[in-house]
MARBA-3410 file (N, C-alpha, C, O; in Angstrom, 1 decimal):
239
-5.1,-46.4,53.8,-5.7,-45.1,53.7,-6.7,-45.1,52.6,-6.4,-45.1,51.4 ~ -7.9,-45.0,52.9,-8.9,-44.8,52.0,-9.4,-43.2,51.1,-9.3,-42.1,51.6 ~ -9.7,-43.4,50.2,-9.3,-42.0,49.8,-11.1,-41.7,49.6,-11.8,-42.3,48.8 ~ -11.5,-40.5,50.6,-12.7,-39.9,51.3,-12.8,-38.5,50.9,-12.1,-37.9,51.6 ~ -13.4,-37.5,50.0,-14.4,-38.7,49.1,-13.7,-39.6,47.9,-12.5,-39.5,47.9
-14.2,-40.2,47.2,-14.0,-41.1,46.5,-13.1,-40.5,45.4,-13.7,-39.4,45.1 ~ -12.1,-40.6,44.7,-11.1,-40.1,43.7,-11.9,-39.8,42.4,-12.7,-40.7,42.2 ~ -11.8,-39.2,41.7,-12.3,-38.9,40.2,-12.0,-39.3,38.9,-11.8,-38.1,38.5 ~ -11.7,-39.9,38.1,-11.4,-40.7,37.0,-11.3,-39.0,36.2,-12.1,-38.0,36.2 ~ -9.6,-39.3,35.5,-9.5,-38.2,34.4,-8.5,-39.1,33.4,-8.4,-40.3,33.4
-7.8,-37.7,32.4,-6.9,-38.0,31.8,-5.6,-37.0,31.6,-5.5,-35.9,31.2 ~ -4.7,-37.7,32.0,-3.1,-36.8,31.8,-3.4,-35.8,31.2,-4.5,-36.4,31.1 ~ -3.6,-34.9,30.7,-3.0,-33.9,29.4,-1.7,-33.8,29.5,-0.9,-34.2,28.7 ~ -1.3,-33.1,30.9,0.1,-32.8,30.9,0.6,-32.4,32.1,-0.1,-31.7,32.9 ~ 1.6,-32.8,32.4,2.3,-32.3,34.1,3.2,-31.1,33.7,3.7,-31.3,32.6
3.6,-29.8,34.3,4.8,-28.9,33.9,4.7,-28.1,35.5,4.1,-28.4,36.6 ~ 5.3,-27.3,35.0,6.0,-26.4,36.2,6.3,-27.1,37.7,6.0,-26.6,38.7 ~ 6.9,-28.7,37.6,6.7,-29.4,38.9,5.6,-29.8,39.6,5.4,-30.9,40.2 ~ 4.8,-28.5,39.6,3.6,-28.8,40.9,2.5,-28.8,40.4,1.6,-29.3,41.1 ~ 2.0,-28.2,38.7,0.9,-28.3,37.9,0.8,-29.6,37.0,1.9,-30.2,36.8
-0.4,-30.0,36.5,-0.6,-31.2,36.0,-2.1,-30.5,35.3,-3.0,-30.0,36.1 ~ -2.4,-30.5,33.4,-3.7,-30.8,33.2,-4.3,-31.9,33.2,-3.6,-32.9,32.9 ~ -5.9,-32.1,33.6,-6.2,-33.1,33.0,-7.5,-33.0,32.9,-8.2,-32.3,33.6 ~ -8.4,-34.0,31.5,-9.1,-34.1,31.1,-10.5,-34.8,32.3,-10.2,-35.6,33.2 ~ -11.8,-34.3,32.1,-12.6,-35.2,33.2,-13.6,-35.5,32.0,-13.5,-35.0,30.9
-14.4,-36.5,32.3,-15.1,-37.5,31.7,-16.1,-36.9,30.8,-16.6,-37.3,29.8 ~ -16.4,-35.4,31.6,-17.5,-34.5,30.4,-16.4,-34.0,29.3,-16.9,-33.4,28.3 ~ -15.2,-34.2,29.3,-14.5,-33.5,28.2,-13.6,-31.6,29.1,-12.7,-30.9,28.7 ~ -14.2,-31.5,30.2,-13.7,-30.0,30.3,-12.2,-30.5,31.2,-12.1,-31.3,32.1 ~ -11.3,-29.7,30.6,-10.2,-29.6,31.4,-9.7,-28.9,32.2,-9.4,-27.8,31.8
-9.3,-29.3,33.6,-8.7,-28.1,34.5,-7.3,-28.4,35.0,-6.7,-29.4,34.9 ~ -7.0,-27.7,35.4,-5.8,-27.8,36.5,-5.9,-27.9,37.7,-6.6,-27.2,38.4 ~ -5.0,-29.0,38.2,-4.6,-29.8,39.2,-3.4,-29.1,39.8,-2.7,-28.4,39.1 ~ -3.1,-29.5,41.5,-2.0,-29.7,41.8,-1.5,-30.5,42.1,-2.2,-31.2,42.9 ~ -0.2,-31.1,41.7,0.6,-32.4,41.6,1.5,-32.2,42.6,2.6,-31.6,42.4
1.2,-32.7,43.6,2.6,-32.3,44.9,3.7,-33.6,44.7,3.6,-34.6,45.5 ~ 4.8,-33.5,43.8,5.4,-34.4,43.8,7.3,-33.5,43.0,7.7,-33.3,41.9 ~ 7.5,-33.3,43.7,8.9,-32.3,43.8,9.7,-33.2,42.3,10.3,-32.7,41.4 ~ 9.4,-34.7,42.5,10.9,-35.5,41.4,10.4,-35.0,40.1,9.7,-34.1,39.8 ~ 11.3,-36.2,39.0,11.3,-35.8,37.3,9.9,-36.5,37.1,9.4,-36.3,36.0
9.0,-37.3,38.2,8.2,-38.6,37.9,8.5,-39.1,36.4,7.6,-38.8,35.5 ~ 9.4,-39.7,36.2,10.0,-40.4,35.1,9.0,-41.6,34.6,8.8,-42.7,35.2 ~ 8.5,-41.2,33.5,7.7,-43.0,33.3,6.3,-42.2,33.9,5.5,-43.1,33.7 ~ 5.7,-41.1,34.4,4.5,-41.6,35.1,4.0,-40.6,34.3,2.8,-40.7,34.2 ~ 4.4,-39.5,33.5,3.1,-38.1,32.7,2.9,-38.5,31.3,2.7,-37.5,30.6
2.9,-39.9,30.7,2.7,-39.5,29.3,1.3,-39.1,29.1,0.3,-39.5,29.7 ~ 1.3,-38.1,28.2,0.1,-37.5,28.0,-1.2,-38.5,27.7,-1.2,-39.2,26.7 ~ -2.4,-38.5,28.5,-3.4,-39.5,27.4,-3.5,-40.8,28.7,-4.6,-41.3,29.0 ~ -2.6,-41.2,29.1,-2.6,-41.9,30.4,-3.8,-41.8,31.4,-4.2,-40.7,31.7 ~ -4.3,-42.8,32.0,-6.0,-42.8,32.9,-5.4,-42.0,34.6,-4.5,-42.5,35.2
-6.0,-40.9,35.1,-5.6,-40.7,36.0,-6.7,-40.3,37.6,-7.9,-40.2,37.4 ~ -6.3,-40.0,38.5,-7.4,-39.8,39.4,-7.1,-39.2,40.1,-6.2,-39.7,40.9 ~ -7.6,-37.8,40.4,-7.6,-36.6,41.4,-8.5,-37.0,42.6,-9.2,-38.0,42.7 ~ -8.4,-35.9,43.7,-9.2,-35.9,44.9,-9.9,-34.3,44.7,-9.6,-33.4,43.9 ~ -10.8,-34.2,45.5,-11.6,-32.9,45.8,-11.5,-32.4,47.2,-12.0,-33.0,48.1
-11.0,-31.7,47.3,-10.6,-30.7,48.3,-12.0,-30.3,48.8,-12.2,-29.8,50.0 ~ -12.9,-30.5,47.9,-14.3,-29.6,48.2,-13.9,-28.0,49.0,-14.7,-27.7,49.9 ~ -13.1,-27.3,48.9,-12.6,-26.5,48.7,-12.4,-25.5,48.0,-11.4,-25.1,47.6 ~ -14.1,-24.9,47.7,-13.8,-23.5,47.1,-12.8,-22.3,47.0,-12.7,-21.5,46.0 ~ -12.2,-22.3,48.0,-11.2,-20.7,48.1,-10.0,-21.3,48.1,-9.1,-20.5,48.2
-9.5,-22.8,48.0,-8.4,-23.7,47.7,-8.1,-22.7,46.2,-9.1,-22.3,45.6 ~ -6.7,-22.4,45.7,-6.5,-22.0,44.7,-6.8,-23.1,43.2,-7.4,-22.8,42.2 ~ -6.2,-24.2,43.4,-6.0,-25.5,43.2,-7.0,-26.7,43.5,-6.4,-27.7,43.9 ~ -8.6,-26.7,43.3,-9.2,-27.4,44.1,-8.9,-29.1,44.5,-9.1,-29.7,45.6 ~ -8.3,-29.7,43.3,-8.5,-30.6,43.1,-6.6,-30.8,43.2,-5.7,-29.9,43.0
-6.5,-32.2,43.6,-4.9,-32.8,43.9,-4.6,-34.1,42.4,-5.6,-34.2,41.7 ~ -3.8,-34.6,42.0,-3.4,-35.5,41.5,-2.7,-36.4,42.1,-1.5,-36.3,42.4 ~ -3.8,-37.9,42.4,-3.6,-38.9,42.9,-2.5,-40.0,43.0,-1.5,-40.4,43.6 ~ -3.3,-40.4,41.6,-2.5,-42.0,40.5,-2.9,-41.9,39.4,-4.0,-41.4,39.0 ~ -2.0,-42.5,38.8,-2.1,-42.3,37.5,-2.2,-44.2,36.8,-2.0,-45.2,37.5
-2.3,-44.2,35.9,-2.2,-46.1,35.6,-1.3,-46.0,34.0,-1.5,-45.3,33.0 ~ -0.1,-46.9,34.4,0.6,-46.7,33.1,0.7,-48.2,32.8,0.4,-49.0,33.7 ~ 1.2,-48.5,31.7,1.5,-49.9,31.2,3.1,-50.2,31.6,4.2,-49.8,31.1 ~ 2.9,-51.2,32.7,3.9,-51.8,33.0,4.7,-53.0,32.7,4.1,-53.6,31.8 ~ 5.7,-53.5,33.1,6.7,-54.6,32.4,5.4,-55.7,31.8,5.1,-56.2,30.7
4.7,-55.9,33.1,3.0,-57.4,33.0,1.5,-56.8,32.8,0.5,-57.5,32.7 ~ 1.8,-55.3,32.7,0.3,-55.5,32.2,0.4,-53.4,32.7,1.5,-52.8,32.6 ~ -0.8,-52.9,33.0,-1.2,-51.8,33.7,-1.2,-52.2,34.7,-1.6,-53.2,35.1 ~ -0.2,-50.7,35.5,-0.5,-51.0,36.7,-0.2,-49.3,37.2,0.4,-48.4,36.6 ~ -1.1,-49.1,38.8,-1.5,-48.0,39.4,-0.1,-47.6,40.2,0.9,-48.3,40.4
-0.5,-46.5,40.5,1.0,-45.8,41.0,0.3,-44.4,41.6,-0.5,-43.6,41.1 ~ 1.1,-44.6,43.1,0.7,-43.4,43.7,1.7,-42.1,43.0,2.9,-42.3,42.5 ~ 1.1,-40.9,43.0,1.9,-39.8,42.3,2.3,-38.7,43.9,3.4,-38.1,43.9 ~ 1.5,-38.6,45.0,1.5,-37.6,45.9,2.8,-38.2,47.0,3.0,-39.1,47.9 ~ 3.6,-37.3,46.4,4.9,-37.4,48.1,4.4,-36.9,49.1,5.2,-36.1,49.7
3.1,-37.0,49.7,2.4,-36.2,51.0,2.2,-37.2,51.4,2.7,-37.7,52.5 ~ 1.5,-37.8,50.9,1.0,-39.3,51.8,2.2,-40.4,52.1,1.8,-41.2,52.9 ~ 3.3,-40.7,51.8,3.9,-41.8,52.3,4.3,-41.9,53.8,4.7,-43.0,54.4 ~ 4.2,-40.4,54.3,4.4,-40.6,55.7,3.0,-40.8,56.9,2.8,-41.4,57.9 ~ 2.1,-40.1,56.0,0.6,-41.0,56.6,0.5,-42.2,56.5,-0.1,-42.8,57.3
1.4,-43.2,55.1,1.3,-44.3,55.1,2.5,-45.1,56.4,2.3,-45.9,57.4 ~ 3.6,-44.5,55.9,4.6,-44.9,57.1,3.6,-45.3,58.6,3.5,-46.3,59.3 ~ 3.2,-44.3,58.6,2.7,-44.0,60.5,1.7,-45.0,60.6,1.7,-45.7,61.6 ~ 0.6,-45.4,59.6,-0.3,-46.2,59.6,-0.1,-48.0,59.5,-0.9,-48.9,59.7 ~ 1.4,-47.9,59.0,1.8,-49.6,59.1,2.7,-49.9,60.3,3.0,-51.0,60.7
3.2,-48.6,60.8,3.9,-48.6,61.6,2.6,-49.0,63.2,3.0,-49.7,64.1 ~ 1.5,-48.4,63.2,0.9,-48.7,64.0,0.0,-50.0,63.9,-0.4,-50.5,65.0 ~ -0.2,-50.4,62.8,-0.6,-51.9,62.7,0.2,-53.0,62.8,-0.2,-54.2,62.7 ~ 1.4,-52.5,63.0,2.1,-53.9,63.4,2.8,-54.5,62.1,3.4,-55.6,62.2 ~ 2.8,-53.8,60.6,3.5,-54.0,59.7,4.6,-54.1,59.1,5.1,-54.9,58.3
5.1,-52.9,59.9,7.1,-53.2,60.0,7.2,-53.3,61.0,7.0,-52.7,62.0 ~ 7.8,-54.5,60.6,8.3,-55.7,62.2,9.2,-55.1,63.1,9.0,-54.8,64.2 ~ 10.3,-55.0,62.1,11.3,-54.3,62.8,11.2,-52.8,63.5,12.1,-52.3,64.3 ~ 10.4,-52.4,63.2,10.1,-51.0,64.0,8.8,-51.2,65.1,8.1,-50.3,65.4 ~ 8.7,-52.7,65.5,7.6,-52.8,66.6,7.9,-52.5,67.8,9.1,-52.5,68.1
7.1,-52.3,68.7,7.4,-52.5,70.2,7.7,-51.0,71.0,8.1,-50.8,72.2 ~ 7.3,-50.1,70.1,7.5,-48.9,70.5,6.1,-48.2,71.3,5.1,-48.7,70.9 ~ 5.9,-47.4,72.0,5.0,-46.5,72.8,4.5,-45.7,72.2,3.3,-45.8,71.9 ~ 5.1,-44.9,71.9,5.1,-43.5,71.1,5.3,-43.3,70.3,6.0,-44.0,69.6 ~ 4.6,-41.7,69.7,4.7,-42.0,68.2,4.8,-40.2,67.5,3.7,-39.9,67.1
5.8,-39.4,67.4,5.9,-38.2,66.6,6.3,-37.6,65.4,7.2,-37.8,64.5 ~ 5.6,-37.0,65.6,5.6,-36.4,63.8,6.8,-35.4,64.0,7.4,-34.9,65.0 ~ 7.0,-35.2,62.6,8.0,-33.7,62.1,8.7,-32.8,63.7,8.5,-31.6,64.0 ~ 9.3,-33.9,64.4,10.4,-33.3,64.9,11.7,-32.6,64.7,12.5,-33.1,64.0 ~ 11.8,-31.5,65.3,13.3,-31.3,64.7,14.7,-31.8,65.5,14.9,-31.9,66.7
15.6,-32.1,64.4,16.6,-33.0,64.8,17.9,-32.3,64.0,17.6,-31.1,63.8 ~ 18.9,-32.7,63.7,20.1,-32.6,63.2,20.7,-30.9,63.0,21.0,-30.0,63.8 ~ 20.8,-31.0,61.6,21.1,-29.3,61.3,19.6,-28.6,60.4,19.3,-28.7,59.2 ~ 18.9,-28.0,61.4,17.4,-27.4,61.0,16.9,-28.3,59.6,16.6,-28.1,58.4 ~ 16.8,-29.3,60.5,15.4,-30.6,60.0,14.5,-31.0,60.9,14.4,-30.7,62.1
13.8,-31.5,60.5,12.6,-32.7,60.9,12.5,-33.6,60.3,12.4,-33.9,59.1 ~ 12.4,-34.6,61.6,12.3,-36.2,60.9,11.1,-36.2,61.4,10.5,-35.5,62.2 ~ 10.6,-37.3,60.4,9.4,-37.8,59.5,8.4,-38.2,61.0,7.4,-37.7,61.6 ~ 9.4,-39.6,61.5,8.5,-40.3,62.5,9.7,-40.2,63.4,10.9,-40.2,62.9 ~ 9.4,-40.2,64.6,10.2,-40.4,65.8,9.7,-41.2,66.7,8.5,-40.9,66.8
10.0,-42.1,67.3,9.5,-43.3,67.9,10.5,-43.3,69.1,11.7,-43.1,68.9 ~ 9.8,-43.6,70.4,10.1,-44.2,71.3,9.3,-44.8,72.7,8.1,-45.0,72.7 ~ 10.1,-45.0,73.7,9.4,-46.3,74.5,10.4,-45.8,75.8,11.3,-45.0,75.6 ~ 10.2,-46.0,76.5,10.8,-46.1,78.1,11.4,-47.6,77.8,10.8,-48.6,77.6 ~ 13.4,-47.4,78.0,13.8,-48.0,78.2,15.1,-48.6,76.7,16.2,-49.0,76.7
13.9,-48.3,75.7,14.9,-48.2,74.6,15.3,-47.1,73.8,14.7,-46.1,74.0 ~ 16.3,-47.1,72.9,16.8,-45.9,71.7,15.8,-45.4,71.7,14.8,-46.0,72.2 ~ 15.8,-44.2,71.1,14.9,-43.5,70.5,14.9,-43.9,69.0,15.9,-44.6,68.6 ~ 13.9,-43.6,68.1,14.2,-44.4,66.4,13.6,-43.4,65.4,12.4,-43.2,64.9 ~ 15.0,-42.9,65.1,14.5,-41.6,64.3,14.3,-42.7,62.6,15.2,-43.5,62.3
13.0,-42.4,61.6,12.6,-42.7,61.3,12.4,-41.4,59.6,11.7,-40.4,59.6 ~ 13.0,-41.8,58.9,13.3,-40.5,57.5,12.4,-41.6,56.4,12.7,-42.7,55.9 ~ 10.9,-40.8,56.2,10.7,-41.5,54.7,11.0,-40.8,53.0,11.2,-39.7,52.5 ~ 10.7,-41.8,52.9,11.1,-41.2,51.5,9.9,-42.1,50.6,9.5,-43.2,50.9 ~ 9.5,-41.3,49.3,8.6,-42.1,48.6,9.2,-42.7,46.9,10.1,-42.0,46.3
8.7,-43.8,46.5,9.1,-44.4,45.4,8.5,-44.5,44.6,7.4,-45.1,44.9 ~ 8.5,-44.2,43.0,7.5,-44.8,42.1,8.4,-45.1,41.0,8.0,-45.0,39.9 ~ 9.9,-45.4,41.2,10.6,-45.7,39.5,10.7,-46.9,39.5,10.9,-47.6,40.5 ~ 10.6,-47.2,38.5,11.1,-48.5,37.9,11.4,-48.4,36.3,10.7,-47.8,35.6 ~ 12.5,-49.1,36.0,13.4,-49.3,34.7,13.1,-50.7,34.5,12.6,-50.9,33.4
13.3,-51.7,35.3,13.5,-53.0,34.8,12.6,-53.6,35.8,12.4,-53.3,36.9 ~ 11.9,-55.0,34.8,11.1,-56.0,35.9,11.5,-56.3,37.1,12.6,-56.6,37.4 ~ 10.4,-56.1,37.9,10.3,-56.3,39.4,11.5,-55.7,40.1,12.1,-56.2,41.0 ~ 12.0,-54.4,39.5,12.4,-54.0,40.9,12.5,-52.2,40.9,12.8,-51.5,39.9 ~ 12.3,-52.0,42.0,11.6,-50.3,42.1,12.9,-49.4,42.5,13.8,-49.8,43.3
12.8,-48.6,42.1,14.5,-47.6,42.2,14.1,-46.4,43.3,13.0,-46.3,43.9 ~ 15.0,-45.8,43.5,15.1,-44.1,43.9,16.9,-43.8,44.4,17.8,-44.6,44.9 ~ 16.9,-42.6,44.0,15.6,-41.7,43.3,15.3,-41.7,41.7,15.7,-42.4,40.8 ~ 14.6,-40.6,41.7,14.6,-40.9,39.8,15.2,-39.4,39.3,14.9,-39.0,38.1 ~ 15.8,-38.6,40.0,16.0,-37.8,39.8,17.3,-37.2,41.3,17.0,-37.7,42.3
18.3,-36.4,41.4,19.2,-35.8,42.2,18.2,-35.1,42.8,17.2,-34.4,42.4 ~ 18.7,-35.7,44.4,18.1,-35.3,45.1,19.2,-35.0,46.2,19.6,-36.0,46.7 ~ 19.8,-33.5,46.8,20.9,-33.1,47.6,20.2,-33.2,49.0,21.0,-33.6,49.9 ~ 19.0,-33.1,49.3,18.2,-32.9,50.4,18.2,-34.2,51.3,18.3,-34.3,52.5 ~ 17.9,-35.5,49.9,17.9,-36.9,50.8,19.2,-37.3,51.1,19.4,-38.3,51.8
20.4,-36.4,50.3,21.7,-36.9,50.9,21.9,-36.6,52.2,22.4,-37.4,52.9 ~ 21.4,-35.1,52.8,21.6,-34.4,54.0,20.9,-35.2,54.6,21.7,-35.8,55.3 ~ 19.8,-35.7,55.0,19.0,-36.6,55.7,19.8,-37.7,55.7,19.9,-37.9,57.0 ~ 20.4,-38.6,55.2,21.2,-39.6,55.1,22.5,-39.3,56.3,23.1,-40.0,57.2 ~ 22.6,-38.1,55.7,23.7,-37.7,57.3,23.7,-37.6,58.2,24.6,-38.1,59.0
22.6,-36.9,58.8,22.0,-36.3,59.8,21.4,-37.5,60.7,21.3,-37.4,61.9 ~ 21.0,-38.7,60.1,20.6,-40.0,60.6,21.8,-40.4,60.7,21.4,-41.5,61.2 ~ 22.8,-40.6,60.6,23.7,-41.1,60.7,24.8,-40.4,62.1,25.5,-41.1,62.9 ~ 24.9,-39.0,62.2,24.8,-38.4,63.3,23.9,-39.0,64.3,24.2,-39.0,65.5 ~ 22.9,-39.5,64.0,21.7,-39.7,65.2,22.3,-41.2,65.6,22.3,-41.6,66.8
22.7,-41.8,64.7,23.2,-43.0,65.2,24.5,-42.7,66.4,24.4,-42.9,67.6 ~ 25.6,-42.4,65.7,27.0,-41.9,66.9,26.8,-41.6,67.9,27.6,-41.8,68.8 ~ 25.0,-40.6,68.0,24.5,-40.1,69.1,23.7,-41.3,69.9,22.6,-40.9,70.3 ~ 24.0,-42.2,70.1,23.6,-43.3,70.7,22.1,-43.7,70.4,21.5,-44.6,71.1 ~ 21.7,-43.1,69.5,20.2,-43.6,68.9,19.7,-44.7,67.7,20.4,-45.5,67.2
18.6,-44.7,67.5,18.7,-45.7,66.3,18.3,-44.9,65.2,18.0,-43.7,65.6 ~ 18.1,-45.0,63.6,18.0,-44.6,63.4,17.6,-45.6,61.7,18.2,-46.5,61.3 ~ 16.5,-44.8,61.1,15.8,-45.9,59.7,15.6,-44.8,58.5,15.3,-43.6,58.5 ~ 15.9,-45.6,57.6,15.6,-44.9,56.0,14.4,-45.5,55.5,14.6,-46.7,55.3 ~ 13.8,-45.3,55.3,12.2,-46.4,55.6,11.6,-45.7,53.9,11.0,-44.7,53.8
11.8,-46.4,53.0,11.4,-46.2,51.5,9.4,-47.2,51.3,8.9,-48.3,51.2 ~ 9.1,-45.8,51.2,7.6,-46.2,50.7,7.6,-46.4,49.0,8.0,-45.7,48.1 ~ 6.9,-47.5,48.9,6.5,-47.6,47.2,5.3,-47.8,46.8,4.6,-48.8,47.1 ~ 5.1,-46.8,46.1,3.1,-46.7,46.0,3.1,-47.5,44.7,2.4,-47.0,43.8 ~ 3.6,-48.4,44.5,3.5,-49.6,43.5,3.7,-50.6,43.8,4.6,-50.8,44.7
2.9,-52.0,43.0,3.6,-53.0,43.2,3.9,-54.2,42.9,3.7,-55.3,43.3 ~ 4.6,-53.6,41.7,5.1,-54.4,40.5,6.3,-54.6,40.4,6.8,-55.1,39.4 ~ 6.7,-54.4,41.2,8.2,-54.8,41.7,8.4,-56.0,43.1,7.6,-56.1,43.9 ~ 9.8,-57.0,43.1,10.0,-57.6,44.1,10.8,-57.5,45.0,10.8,-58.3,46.0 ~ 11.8,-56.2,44.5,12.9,-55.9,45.3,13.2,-54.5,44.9,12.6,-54.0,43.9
14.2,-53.7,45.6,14.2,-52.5,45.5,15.8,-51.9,45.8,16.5,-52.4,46.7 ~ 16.5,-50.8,44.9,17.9,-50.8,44.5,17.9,-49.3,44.6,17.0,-48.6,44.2 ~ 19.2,-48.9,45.1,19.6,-47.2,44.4,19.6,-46.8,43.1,20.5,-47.3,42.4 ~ 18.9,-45.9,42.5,19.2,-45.2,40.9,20.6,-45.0,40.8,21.0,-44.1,40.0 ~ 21.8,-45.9,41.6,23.4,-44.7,41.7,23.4,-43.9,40.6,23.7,-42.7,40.8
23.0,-44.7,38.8,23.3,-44.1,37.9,23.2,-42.2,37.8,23.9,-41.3,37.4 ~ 21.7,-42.5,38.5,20.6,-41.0,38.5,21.9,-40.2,39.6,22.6,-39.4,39.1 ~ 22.0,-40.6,41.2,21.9,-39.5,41.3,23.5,-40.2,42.5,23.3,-40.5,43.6 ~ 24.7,-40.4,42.0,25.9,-41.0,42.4,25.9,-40.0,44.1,25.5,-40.8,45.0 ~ 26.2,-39.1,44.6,26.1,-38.5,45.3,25.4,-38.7,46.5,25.9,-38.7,47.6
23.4,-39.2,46.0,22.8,-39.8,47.3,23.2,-41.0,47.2,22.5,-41.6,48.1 ~ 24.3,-42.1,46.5,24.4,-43.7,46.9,25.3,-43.4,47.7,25.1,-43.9,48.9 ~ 26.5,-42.4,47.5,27.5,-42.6,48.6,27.4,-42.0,49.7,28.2,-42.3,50.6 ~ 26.7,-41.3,49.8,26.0,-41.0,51.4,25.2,-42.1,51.5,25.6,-42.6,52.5 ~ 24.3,-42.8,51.1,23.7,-44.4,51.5,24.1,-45.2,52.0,23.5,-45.9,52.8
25.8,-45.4,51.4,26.5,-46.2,51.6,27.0,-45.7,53.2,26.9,-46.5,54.2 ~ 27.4,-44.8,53.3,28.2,-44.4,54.4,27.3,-44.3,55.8,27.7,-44.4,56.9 ~ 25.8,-44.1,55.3,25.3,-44.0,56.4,24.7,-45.5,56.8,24.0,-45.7,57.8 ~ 25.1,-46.5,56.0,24.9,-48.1,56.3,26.3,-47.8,56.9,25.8,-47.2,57.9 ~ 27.4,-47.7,57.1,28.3,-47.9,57.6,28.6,-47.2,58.9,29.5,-47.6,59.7
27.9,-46.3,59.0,27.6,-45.7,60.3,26.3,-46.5,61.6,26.1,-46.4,62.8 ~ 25.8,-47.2,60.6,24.8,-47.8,61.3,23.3,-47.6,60.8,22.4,-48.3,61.2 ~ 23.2,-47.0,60.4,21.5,-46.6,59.7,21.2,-47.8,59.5,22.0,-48.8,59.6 ~ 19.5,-48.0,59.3,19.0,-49.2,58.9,18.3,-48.8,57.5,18.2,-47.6,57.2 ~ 17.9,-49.7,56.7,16.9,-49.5,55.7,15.9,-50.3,55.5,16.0,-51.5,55.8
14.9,-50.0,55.2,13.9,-50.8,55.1,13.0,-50.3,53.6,13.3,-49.3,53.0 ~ 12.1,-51.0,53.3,11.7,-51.0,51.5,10.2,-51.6,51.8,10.1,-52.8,51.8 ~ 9.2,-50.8,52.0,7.8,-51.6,51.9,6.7,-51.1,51.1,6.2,-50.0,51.3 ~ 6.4,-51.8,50.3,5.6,-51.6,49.1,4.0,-51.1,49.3,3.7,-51.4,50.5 ~ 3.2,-50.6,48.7,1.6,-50.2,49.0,0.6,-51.2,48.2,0.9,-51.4,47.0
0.0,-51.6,48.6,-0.9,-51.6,47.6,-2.2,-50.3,47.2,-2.9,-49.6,48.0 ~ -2.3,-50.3,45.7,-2.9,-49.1,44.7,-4.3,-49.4,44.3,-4.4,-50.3,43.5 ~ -5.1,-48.9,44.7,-6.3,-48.6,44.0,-7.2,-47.1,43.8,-6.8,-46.0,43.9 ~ -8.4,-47.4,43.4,-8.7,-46.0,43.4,-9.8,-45.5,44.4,-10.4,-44.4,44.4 ~ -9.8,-46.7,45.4,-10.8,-46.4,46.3,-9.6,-46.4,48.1,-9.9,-46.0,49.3
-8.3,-47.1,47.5,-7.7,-46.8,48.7,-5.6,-47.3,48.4,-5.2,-48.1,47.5 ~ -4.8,-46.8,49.3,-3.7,-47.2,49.0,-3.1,-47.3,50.3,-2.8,-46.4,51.1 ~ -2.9,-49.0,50.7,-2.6,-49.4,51.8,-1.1,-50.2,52.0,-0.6,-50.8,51.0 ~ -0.5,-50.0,53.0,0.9,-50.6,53.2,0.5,-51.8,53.0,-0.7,-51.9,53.0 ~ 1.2,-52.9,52.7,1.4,-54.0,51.8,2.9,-55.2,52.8,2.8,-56.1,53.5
3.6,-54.8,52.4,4.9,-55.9,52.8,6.2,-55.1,52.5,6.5,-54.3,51.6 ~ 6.9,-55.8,53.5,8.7,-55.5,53.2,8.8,-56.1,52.0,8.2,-57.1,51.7 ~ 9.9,-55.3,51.1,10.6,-56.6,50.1,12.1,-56.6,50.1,12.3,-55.7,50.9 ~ 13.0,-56.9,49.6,14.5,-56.7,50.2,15.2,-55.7,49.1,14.8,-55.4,48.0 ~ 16.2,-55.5,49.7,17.2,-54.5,49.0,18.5,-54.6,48.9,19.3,-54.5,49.8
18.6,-54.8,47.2,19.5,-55.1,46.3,20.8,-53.8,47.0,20.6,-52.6,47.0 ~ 22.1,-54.5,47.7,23.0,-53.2,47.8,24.2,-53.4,47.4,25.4,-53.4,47.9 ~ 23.5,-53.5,45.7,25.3,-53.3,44.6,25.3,-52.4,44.1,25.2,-52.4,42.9 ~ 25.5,-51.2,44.7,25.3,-49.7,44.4,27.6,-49.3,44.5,28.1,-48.2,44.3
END
């Protein structure tokens, strides 16, 4: 996904109220952003940090401008990190049609925000004449605690437990059915549950691997001119 027009070079000031973020632009004036990212983003607002908005070019937009990525110092060096939980399902759908996750190839079709379970919508719905249907839940990643390997969540999240079920229903219901974790980083080589963070969504994780769910873990690559699906990496399950 290329980012059209081109992203804007700022600086953190500060993230609060969840959805606001200040930041500095290169003449010195500061404005407010909106940061569409619901978690604690743990590790990603220190103040003073290099970051990059988009332009809505959007005058009557309340909020003109979004917050992208931000660049923090990681375990090997600086490294970029997507901040927007909006895009991992544009990213999902776009690796999913290039032929990047293997295991979800071979399919026809391709739907967005269907509703399914108890008043949801899943993410991606996939199917084909002749096979399951392949309900498809993403979720986005940006924690990491320890070298090379990327967590979620970073914060209690009751919402991705109910998704966890609800896919897992979809399985009993003779369907297939994926937890498909996007990571807009990629400084990690493998990828694990926070249990510590959030004990509640591991054991719905757990149970929905035992019902049949699948999971899958595929990393992005980050820049400031675009953030493209990348590769599967595997998943650590000593939760």
């Amino acid at each position: 996904m290329i980012f059209n027009p081109p992203l804007i070079q700022c600086t953190l000031v500060q993230r609060y109220k969840r959805f606001l973020a200040d930041v500095e632009l290169q003449d010195g004036t500061i404005i407010t952003v909106h940061c569409p990212n619901p978690g604690s983003m743990a590790g990603l607002t220190t103040p003073g940090i290099r970051a990059w908005i988009s332009d809505s070019q959007n005058p009557k937009r309340k909020l003109r401008h979004t917050l992208e990525l931000v660049e923090i110092e990681g375990f090997d060096g600086p490294v970029m990190v997507g901040t927007n939980t909006n895009l991992p399902n544009k990213l999902a759908e776009e690796a999913i049609s290039s032929g990047k996750i293997e295991p979800l190839n071979g399919y026809s079709d391709r739907h967005r925000e269907v509703k399914y379970g108890k008043n949801s919508r899943i993410d991606i719905l996939l199917e084909k004449q002749g096979r399951r249907k392949c309900y498809v839940e993403v979720k986005n990643v940006h924690f990491v605690r320890q070298p090379e390997l990327h967590e979620f969540p970073d914060c209690v999240t009751a919402r991705g437990a109910k998704h966890l079920e609800e896919l897992g229903d979809m399985v009993e219901q003779g369907h297939r059915a994926v937890m498909l974790y996007v990571i807009q980083r990629m400084d990690g080589s493998k990828f694990k549950l926070a249990s510590d963070i959030d004990t509640a969504y591991a054991k719905a994780y757990t149970r929905a691997m035992e019902r049949g769910v699948e999971a899958i873990a595929m990393r992005c690559r980050i820049s400031q001119e675009a953030i493209e699906p990348c590769d599967l990496i595997p998943i650590v399950n000593d939760i």
